[in-house]
C-alpha positions as CSV (number, residue, x, y, z in Angstrom):
1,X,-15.0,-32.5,6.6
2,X,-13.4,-30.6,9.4
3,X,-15.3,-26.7,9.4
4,X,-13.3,-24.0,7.4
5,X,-14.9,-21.1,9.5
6,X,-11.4,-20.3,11.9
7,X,-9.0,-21.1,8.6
8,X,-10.9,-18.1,6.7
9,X,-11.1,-15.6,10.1
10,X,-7.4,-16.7,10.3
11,X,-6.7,-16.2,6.4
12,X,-9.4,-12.8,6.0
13,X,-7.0,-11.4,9.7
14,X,-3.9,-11.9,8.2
15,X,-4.6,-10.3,4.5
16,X,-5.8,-7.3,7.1
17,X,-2.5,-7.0,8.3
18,X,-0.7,-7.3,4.8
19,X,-3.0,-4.5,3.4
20,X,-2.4,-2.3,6.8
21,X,1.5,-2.4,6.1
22,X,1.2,-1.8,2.5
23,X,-1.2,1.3,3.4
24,X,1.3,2.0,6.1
25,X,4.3,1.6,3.6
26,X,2.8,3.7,1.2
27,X,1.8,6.4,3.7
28,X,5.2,6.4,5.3
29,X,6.9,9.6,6.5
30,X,10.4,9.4,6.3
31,X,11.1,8.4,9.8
32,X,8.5,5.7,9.6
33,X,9.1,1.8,9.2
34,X,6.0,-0.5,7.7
35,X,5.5,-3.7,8.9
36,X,8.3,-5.9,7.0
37,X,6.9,-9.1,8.4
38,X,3.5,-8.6,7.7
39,X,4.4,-7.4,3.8
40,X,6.9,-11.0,3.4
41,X,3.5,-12.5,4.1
42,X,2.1,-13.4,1.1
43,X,1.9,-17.0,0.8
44,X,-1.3,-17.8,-1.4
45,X,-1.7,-21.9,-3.1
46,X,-4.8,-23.5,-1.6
47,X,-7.2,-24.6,-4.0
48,X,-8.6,-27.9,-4.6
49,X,-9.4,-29.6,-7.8
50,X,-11.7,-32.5,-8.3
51,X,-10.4,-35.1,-10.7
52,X,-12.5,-35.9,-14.0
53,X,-13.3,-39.6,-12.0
54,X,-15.0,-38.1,-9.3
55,X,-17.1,-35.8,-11.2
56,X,-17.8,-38.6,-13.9
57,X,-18.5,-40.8,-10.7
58,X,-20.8,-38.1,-9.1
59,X,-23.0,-37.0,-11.4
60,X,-25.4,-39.8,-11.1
61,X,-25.5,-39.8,-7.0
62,X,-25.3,-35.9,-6.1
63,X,-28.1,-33.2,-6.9
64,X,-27.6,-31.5,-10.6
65,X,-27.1,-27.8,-8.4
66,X,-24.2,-29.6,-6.7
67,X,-22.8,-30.9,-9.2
68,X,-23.3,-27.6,-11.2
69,X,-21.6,-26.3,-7.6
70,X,-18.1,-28.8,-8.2
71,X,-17.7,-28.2,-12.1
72,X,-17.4,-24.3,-11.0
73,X,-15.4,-24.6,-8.4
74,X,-13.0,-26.8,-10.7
75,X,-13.0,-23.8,-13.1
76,X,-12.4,-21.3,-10.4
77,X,-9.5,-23.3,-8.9
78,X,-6.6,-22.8,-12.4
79,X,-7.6,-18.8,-12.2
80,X,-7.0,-18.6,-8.1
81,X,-3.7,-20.6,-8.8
82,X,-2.7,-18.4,-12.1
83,X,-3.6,-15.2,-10.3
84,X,-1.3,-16.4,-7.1
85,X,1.4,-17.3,-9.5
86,X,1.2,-13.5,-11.2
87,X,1.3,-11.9,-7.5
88,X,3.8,-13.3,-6.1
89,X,6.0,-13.1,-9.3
90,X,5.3,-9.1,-8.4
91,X,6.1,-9.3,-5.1
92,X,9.4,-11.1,-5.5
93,X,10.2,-8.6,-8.4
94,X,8.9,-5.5,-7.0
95,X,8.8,-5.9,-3.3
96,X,10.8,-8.6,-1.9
97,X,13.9,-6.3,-3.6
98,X,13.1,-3.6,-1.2
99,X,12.9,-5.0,1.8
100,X,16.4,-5.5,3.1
101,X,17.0,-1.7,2.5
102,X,14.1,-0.7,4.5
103,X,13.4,1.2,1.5
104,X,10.6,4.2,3.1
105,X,9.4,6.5,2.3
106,X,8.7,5.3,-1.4
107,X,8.5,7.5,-4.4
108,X,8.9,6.8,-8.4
109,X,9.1,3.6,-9.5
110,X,9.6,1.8,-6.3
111,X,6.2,3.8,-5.1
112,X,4.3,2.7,-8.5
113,X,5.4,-0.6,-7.7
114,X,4.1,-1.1,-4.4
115,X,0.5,0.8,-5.8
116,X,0.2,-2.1,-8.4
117,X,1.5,-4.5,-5.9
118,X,-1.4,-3.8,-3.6
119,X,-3.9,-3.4,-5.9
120,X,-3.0,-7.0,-7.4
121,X,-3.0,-8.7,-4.2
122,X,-6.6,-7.3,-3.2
123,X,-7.7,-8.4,-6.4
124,X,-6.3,-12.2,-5.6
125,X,-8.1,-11.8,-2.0
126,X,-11.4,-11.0,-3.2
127,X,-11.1,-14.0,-5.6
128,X,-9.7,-16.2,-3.0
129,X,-12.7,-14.8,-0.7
130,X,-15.2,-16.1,-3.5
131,X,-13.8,-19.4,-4.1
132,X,-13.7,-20.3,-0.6
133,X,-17.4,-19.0,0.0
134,X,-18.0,-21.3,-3.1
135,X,-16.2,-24.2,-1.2
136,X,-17.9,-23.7,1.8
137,X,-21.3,-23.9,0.1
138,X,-20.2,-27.6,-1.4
139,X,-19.2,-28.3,2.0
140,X,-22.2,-27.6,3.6
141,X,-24.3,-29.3,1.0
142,X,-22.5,-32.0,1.4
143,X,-22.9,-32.3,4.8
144,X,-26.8,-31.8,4.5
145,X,-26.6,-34.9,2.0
146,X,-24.9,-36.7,4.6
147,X,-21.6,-37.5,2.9
């Protein structure tokens, strides 16, 4: 299993630089322009799911605390994928809309938007950040184990 330690600096950097132009964005005085790259970032689909053979297969040749480890990451991995599905529906419904206007600074609805916007896609982050310390745990257990 290849290490996952410069994917998640490389994932944890680039949601710092989607969260510092929606902060930007937000805080924007009139003559100021966010980061329109960095907000058309938002690419989230990355989870992995075990299939019922390999957990039926498993149980009797991996540790009961790793195999309690896999059956929650398998649960974890349709709520990651459900909550990226709802974000990025936002995003091209909310934001996407405003970016060829350079619409800034934002006020009403358009601000509202952007608020809930951000607050969504922290929320995904933090459960994306959980999952994939969850998935690094299984890997390095499995590495322990020798597999």
């Amino acid at each position: 299993m290849e290490p996952l330690g410069d994917e998640g600096e490389q994932n944890e950097a680039g949601v710092h630089r989607i969260e510092a132009a929606l902060d930007g964005w937000l805080a924007a005085p009139p003559a100021h322009q966010p980061e329109w790259a960095d907000i058309d970032a938002i690419n989230v689909d990355a989870t992995v799911r075990f299939t019922d053979h390999l957990l039926r297969e498993s149980a009797g040749l991996l540790p009961a605390d790793l195999m309690h480890r896999l059956f929650i990451a398998d649960a974890m991995a349709p709520m990651l994928t459900a909550r990226s599905r709802f974000v990025t529906r936002l995003f091209e419904a909310d934001l996407r809309p405003l970016a060829p206007d350079r619409v800034a600074p934002l006020t009403g609805r358009d601000r509202r938007a952007v608020e809930l916007d951000r607050v969504e896609l922290l929320l995904l982050f933090e459960q994306l950040r959980a999952y994939s310390g969850h998935m690094r745990g299984i890997q390095l257990e499995l590495t322990r184990l020798g597999f």
